[in-house]
N, CA, C and O atoms as a Maestro MAE file, in Angstrom:
{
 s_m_m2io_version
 :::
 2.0.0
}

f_m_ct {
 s_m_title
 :::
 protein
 m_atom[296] {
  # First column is atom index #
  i_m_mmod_type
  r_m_x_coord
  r_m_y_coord
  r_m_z_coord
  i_m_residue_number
  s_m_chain_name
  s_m_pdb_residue_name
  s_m_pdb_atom_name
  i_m_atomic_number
  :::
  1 25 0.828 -1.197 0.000 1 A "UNK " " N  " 7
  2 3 0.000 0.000 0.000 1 A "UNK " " CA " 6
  3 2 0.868 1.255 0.000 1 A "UNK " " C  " 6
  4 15 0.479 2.000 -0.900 1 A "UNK " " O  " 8
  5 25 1.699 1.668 0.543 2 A "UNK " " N  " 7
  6 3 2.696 2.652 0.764 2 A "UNK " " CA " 6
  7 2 3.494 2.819 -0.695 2 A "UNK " " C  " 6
  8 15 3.637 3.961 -1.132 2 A "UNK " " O  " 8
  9 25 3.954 1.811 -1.363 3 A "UNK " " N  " 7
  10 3 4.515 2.322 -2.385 3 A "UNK " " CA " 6
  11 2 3.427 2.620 -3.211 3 A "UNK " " C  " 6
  12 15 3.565 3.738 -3.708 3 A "UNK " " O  " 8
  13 25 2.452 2.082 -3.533 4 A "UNK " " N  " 7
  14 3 0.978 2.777 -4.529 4 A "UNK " " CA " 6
  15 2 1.176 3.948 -4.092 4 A "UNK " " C  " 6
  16 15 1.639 4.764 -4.888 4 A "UNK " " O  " 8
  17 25 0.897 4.354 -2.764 5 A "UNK " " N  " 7
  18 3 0.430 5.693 -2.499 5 A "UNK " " CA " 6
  19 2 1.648 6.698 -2.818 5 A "UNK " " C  " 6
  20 15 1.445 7.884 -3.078 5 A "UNK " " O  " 8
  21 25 2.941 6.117 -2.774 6 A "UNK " " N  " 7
  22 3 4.230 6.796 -3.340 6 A "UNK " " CA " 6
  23 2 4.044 6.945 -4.667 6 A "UNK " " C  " 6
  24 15 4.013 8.106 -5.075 6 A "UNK " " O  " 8
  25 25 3.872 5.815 -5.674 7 A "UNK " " N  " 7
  26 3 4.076 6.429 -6.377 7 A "UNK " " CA " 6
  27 2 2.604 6.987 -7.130 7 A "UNK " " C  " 6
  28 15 2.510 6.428 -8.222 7 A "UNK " " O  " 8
  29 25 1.898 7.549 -6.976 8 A "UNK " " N  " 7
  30 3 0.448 8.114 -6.862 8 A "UNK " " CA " 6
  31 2 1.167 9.301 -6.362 8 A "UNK " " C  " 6
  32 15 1.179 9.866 -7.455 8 A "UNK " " O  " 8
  33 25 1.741 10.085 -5.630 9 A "UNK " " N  " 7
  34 3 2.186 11.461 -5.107 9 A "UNK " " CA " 6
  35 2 3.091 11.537 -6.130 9 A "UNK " " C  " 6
  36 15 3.009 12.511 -6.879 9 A "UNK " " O  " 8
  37 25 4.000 10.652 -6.331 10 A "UNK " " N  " 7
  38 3 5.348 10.790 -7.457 10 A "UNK " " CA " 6
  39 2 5.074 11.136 -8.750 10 A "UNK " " C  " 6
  40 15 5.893 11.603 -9.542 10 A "UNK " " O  " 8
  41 25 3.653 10.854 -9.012 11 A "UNK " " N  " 7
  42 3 3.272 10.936 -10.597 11 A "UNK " " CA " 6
  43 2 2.668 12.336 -10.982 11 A "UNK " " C  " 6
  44 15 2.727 12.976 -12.031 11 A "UNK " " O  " 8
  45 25 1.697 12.750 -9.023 12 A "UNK " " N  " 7
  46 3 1.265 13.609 -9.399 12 A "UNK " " CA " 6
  47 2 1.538 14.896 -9.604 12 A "UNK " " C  " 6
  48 15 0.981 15.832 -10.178 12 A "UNK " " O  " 8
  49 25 2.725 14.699 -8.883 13 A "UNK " " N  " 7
  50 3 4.888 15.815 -8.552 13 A "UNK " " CA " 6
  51 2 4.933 15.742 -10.271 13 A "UNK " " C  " 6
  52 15 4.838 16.905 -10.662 13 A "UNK " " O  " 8
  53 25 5.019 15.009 -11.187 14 A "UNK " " N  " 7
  54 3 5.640 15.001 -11.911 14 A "UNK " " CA " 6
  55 2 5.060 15.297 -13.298 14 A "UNK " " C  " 6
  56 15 5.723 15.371 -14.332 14 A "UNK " " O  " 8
  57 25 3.600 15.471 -13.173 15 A "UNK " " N  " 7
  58 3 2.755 15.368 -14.240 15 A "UNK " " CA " 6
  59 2 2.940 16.390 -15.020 15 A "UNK " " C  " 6
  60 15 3.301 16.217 -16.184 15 A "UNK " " O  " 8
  61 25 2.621 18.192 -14.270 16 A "UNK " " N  " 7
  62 3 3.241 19.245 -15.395 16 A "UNK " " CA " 6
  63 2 4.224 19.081 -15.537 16 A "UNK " " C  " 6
  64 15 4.335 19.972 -16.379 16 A "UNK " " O  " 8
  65 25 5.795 18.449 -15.427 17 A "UNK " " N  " 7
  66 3 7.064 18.445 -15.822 17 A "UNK " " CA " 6
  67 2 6.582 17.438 -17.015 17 A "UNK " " C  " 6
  68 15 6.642 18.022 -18.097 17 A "UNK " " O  " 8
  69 25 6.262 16.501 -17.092 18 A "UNK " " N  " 7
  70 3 5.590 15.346 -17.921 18 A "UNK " " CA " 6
  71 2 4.948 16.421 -19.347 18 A "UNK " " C  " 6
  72 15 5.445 16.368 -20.472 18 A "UNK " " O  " 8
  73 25 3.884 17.257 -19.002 19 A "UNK " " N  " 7
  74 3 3.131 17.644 -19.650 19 A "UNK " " CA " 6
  75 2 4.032 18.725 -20.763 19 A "UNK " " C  " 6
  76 15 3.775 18.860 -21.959 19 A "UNK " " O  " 8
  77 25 5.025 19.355 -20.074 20 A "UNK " " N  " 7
  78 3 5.757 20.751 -20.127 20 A "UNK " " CA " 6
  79 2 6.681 20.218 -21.155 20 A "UNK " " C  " 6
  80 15 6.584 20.589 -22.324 20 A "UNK " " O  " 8
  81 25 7.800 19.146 -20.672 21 A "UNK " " N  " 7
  82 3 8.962 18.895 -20.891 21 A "UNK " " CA " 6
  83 2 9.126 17.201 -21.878 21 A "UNK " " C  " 6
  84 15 9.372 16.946 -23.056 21 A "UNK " " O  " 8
  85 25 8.894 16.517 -20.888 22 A "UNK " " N  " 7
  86 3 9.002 14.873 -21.544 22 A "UNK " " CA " 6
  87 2 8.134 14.279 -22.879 22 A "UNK " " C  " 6
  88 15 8.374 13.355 -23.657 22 A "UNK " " O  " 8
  89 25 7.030 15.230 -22.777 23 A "UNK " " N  " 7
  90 3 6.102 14.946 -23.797 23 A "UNK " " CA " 6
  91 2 6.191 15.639 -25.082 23 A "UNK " " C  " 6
  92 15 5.571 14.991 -25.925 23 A "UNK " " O  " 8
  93 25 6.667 16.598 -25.520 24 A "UNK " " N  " 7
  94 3 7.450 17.409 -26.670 24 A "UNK " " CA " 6
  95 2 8.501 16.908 -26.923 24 A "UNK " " C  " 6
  96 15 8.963 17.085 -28.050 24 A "UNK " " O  " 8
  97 25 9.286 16.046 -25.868 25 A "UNK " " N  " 7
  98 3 10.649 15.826 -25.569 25 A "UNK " " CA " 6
  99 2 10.216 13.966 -26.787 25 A "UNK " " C  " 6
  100 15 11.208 13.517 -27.362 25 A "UNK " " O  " 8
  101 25 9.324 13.448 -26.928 26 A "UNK " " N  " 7
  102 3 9.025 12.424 -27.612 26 A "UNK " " CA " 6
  103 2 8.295 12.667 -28.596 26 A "UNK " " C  " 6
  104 15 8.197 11.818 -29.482 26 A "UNK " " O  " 8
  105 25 7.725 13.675 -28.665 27 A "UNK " " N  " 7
  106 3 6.686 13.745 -29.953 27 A "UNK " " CA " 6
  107 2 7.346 13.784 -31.300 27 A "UNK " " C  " 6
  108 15 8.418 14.386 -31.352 27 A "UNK " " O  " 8
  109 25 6.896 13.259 -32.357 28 A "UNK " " N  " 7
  110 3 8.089 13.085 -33.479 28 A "UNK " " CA " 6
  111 2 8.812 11.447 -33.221 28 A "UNK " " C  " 6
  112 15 9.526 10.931 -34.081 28 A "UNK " " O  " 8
  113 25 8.512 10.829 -32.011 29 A "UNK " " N  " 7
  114 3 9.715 9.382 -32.019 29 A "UNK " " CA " 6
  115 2 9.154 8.222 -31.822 29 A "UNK " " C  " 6
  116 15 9.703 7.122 -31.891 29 A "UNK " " O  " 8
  117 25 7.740 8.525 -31.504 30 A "UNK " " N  " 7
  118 3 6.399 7.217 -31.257 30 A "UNK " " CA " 6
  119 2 4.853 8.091 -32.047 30 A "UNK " " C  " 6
  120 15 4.541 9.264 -32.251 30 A "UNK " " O  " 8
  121 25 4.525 7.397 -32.175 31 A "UNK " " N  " 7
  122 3 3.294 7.166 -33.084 31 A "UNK " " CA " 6
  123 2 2.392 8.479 -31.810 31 A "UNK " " C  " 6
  124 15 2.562 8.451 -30.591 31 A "UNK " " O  " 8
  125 25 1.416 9.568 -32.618 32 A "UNK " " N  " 7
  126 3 1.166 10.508 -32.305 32 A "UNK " " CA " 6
  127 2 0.088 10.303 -31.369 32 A "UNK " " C  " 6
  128 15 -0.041 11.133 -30.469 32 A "UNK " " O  " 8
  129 25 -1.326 8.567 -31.496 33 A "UNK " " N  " 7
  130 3 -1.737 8.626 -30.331 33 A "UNK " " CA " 6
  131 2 -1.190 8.027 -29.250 33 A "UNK " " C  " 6
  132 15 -1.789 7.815 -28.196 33 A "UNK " " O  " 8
  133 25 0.384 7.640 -29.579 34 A "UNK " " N  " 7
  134 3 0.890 7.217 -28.171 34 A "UNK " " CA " 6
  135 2 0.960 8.654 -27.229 34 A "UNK " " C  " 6
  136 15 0.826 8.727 -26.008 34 A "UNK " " O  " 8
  137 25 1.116 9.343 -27.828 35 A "UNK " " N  " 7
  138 3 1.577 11.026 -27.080 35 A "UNK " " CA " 6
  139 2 0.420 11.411 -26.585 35 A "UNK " " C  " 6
  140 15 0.369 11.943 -25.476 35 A "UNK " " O  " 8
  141 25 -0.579 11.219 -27.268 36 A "UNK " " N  " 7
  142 3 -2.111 11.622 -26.933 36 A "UNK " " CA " 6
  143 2 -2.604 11.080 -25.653 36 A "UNK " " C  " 6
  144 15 -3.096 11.709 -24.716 36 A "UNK " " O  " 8
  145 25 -2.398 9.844 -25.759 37 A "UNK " " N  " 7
  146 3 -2.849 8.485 -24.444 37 A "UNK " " CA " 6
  147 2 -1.557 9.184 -23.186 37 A "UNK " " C  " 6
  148 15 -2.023 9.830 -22.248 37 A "UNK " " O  " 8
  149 25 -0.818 9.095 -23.225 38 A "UNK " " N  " 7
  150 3 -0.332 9.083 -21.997 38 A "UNK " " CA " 6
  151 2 -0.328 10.514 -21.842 38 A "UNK " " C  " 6
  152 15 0.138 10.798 -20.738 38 A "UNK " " O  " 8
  153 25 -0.752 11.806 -22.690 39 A "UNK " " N  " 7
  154 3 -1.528 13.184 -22.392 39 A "UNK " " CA " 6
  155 2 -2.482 13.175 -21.705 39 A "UNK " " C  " 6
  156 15 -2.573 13.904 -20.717 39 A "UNK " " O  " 8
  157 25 -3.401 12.348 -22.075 40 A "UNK " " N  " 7
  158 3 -4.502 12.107 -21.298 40 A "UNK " " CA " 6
  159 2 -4.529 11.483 -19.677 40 A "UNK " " C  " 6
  160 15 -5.236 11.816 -18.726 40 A "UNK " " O  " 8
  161 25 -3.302 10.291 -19.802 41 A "UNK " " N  " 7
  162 3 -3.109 9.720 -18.393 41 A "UNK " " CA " 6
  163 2 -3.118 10.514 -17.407 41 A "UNK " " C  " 6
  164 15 -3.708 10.683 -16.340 41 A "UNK " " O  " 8
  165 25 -2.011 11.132 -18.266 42 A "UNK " " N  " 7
  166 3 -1.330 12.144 -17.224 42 A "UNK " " CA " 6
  167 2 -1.816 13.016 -16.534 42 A "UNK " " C  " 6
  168 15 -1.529 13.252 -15.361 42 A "UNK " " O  " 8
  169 25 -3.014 13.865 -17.567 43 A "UNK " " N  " 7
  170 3 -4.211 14.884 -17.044 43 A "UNK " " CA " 6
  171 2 -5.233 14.039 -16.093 43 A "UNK " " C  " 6
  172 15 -5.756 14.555 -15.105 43 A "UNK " " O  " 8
  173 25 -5.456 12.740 -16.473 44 A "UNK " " N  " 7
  174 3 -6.435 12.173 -15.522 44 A "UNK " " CA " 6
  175 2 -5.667 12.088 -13.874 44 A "UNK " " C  " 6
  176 15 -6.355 12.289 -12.873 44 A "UNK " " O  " 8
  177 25 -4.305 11.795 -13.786 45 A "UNK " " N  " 7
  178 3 -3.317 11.512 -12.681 45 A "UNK " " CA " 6
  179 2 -3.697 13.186 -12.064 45 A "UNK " " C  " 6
  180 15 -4.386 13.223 -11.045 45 A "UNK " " O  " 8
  181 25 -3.217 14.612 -12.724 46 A "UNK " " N  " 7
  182 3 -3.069 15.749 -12.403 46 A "UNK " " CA " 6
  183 2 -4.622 15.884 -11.595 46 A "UNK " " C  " 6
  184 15 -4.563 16.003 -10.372 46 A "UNK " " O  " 8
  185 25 -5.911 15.869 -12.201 47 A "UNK " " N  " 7
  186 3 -6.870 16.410 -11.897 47 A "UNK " " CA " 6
  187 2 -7.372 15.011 -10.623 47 A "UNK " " C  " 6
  188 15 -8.214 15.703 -10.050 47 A "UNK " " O  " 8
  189 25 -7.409 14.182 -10.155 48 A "UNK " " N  " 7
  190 3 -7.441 13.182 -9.737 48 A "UNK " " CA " 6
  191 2 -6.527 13.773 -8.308 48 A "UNK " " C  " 6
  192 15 -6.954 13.160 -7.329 48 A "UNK " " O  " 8
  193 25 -5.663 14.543 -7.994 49 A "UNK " " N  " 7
  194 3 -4.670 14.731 -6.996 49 A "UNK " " CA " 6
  195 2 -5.083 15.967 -6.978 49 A "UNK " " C  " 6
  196 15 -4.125 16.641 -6.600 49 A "UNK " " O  " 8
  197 25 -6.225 16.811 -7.234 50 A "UNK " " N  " 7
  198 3 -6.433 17.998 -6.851 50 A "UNK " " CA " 6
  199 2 -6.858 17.697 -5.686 50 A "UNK " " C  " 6
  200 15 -7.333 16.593 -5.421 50 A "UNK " " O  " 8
  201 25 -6.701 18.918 -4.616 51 A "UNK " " N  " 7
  202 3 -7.087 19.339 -3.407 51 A "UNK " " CA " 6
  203 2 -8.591 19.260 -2.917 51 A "UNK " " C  " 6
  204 15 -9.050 19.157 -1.779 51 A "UNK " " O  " 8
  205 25 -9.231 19.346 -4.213 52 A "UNK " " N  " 7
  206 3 -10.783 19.817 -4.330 52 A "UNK " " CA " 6
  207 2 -11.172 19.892 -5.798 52 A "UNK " " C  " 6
  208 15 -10.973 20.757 -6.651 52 A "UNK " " O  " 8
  209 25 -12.023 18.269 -5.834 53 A "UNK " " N  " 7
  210 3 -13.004 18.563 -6.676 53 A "UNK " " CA " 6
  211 2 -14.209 18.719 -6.646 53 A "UNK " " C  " 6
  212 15 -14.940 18.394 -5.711 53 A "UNK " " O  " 8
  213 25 -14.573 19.291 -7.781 54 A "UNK " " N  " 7
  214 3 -16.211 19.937 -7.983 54 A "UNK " " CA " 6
  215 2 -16.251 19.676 -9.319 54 A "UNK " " C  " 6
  216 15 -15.274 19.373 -10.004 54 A "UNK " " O  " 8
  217 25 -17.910 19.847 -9.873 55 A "UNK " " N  " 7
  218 3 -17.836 19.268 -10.732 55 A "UNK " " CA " 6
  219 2 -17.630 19.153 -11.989 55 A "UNK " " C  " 6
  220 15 -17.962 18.219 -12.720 55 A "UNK " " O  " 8
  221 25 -16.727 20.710 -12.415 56 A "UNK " " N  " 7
  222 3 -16.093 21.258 -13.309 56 A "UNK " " CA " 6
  223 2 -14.879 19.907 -13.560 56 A "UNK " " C  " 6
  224 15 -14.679 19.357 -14.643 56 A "UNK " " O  " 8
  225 25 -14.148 19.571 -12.195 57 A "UNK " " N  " 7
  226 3 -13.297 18.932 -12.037 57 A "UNK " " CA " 6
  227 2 -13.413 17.341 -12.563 57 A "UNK " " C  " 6
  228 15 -12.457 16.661 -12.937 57 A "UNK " " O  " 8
  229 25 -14.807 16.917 -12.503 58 A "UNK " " N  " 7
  230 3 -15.222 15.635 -12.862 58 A "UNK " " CA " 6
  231 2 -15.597 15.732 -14.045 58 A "UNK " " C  " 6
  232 15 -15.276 14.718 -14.665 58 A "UNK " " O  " 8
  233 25 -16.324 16.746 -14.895 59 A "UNK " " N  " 7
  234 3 -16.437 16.848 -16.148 59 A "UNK " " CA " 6
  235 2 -14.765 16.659 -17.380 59 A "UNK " " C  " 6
  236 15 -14.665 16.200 -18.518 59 A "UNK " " O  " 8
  237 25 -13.672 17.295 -16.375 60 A "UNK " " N  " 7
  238 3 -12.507 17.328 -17.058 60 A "UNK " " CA " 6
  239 2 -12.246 15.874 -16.721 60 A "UNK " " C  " 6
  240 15 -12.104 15.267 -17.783 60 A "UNK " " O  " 8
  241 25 -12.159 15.296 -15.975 61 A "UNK " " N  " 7
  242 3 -12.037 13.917 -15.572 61 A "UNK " " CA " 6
  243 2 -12.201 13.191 -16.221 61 A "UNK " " C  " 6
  244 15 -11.407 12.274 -16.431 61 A "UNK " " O  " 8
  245 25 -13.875 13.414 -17.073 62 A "UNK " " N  " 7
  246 3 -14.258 12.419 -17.441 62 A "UNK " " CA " 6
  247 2 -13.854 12.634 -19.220 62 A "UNK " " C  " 6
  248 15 -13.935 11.676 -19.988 62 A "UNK " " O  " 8
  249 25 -13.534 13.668 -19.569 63 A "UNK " " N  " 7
  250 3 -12.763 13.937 -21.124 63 A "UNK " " CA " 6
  251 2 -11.502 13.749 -20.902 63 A "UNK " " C  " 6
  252 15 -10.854 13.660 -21.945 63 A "UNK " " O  " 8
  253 25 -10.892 13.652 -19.930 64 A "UNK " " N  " 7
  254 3 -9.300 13.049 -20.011 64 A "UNK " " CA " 6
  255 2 -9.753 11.796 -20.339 64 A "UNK " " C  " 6
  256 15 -9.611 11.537 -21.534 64 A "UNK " " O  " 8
  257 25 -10.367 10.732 -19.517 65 A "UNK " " N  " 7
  258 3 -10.409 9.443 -19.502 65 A "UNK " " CA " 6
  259 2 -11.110 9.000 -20.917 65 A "UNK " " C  " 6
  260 15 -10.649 8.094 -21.612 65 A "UNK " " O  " 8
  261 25 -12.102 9.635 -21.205 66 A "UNK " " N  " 7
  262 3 -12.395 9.307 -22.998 66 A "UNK " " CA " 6
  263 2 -11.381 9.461 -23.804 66 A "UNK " " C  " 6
  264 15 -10.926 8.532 -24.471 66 A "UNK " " O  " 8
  265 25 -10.889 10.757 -23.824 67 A "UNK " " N  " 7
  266 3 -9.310 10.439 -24.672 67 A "UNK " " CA " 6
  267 2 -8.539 9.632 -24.510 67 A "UNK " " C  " 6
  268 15 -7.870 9.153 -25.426 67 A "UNK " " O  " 8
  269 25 -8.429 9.186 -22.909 68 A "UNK " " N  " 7
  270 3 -7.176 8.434 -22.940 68 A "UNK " " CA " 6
  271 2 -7.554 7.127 -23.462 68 A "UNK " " C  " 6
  272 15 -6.719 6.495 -24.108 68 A "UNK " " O  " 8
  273 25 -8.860 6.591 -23.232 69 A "UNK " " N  " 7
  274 3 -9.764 5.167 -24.038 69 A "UNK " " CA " 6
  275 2 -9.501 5.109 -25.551 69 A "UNK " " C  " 6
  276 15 -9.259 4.081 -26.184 69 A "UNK " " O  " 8
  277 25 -9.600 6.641 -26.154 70 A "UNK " " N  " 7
  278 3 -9.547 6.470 -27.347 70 A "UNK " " CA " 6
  279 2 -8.503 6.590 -28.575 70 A "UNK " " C  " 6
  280 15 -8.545 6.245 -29.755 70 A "UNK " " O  " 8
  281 25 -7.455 7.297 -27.684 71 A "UNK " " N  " 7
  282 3 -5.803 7.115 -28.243 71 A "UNK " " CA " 6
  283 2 -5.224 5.695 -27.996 71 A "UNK " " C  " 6
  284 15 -4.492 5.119 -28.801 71 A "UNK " " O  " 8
  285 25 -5.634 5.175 -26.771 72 A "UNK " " N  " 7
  286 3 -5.117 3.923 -26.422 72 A "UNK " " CA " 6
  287 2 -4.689 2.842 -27.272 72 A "UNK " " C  " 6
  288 15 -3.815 1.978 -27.206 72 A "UNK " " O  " 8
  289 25 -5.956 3.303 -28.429 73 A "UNK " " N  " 7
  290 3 -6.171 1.973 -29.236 73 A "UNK " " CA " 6
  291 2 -5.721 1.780 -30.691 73 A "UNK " " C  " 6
  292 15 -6.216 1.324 -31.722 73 A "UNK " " O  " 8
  293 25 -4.429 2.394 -30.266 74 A "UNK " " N  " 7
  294 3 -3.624 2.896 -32.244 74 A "UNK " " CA " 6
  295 2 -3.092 1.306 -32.309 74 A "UNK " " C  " 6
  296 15 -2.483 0.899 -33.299 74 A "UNK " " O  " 8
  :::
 }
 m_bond[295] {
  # First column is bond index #
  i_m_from
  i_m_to
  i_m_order
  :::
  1 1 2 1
  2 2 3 1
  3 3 4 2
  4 3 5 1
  5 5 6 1
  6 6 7 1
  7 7 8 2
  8 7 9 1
  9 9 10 1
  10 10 11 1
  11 11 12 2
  12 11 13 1
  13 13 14 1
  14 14 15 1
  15 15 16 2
  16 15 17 1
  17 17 18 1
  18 18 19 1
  19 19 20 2
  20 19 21 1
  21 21 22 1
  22 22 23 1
  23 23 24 2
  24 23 25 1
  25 25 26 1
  26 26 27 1
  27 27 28 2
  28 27 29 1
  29 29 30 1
  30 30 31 1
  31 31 32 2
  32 31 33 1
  33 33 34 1
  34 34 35 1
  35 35 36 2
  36 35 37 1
  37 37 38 1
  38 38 39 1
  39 39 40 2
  40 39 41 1
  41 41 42 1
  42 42 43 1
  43 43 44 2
  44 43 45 1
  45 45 46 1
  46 46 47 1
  47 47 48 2
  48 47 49 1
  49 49 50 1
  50 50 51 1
  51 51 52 2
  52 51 53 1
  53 53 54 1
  54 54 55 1
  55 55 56 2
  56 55 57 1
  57 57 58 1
  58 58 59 1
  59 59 60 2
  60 59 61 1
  61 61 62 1
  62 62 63 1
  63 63 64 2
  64 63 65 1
  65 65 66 1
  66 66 67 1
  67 67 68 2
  68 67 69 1
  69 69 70 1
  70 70 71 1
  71 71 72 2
  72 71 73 1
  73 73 74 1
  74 74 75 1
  75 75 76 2
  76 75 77 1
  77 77 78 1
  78 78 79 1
  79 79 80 2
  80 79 81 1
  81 81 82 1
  82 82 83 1
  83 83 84 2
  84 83 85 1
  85 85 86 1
  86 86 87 1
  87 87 88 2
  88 87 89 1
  89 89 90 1
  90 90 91 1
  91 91 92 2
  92 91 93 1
  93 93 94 1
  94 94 95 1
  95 95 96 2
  96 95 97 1
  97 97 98 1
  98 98 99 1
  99 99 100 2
  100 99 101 1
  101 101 102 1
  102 102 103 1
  103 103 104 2
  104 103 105 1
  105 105 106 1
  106 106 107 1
  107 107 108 2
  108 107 109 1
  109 109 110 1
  110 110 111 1
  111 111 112 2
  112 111 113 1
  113 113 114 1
  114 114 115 1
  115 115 116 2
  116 115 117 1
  117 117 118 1
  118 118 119 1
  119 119 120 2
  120 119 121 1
  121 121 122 1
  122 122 123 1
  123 123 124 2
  124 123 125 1
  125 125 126 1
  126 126 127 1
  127 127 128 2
  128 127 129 1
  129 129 130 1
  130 130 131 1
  131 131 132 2
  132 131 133 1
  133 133 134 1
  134 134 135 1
  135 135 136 2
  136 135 137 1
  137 137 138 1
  138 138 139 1
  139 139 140 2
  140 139 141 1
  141 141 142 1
  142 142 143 1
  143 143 144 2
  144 143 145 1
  145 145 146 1
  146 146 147 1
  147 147 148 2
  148 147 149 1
  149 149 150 1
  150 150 151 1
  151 151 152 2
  152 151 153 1
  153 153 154 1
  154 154 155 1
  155 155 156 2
  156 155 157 1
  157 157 158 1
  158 158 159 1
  159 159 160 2
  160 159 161 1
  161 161 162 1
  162 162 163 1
  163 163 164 2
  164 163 165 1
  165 165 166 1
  166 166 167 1
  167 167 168 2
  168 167 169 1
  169 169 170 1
  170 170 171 1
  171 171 172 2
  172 171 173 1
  173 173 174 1
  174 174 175 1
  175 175 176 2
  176 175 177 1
  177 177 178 1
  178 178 179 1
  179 179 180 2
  180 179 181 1
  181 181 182 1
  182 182 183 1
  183 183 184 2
  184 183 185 1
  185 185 186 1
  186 186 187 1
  187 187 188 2
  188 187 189 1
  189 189 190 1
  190 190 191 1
  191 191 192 2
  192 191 193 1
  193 193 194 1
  194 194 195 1
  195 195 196 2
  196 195 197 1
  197 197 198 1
  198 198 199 1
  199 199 200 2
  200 199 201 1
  201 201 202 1
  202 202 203 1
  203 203 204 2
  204 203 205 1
  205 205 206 1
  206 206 207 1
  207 207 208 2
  208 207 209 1
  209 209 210 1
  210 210 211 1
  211 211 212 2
  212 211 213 1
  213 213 214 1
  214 214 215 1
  215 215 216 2
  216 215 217 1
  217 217 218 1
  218 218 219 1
  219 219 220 2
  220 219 221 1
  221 221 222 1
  222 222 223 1
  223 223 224 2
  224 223 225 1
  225 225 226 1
  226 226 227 1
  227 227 228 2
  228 227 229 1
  229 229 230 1
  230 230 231 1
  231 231 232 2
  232 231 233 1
  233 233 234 1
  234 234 235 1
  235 235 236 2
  236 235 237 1
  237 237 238 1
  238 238 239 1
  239 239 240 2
  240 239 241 1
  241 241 242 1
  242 242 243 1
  243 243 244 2
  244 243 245 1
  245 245 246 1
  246 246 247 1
  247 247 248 2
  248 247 249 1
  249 249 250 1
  250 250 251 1
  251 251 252 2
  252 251 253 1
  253 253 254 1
  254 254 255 1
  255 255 256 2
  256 255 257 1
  257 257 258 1
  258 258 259 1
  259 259 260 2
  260 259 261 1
  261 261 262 1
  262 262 263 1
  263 263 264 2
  264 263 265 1
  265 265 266 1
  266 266 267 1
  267 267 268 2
  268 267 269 1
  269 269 270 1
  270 270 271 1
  271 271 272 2
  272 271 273 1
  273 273 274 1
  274 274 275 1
  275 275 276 2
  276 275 277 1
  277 277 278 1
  278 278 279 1
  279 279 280 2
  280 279 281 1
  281 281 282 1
  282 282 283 1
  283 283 284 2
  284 283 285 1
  285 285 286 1
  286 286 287 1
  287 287 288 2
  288 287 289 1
  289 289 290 1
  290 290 291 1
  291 291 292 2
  292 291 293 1
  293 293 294 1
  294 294 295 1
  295 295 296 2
  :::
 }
}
């Protein structure tokens, strides 16, 4: 349980660096909905570790997670 919950804080530390840096940093070197899908992960990980959601927050939730369903499948 402790390392889930590690790395669940670790991902969510890391997601705008992810979003900012690592993900431009590949685009051009894997297939474009691989970039898309783990865009989406990543936003589902970010909004998922907010402080407070409402239901602005679950609406974005739930369009990360459709994208990420639907890049998944290149």
């Amino acid at each position: 349980m402790k390392v889930w919950h590690i790395l669940i804080i670790h991902i969510s530390l890391l997601t705008q660096c992810f979003l900012q840096v690592y993900l431009p940093a590949i685009e051009g070197y894997v297939p474009q909905d691989m970039v898309q899908a783990l865009r989406a992960f990543l936003e589902c990980c970010y909004i998922v570790r907010r402080n407070i959601l409402d239901t602005n927050s679950l609406r974005e939730l739930e369009d990360a997670l459709e994208r990420y369903h639907t890049y998944r499948k290149f």
